[in-house]
C-alpha positions, -999 to +999 in steps of 0.1 A: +000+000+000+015+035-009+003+069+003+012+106-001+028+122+025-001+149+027-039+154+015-030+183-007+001+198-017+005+242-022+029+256-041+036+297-051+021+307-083+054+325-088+071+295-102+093+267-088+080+233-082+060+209-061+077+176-043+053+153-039+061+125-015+049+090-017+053+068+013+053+028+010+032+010+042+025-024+053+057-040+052+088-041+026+086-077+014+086-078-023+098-051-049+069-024-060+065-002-085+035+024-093+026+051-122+021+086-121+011+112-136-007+149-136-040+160-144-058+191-147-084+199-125-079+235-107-048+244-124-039+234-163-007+223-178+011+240-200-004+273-184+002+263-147+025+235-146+044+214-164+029+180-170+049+147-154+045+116-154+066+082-149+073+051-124+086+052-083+102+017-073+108-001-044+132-031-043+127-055-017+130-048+015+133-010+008+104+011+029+121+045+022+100+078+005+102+086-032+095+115-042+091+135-075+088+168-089+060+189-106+073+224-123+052+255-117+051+279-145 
């Protein structure tokens, strides 16, 4: 089971970039690997953000945080 490291994530409309965090629970027996990737819903890419997308893995018997990276335009 994976979850975000918070319900919602705020970033300045100024620019920079949002980390997102992504937290594996339940245990670190087996390797794990998950999608992602942005949609628009309040904000729109290519006018708010830049759109991501790609793959966080865990190898077995790793429980640490990935993280990746949304651009703000």
């Amino acid at each position: 089971m994976l979850n975000f490291s918070a319900p919602t994530y705020v970033v300045s409309e100024i620019g920079g970039s949002a980390l997102i965090t992504v937290n594996r629970l339940g245990g670190s027996a087996n390797a794990y690997r998950v999608g992602y990737a942005t949609s628009n819903n309040t904000a729109l890419a290519g006018a708010s953000y830049t759109a991501v997308n790609g793959t966080l893995s865990w190898a077995d018997g790793d429980l640490a945080a990935k993280t990746f990276s949304v651009p703000v335009i």
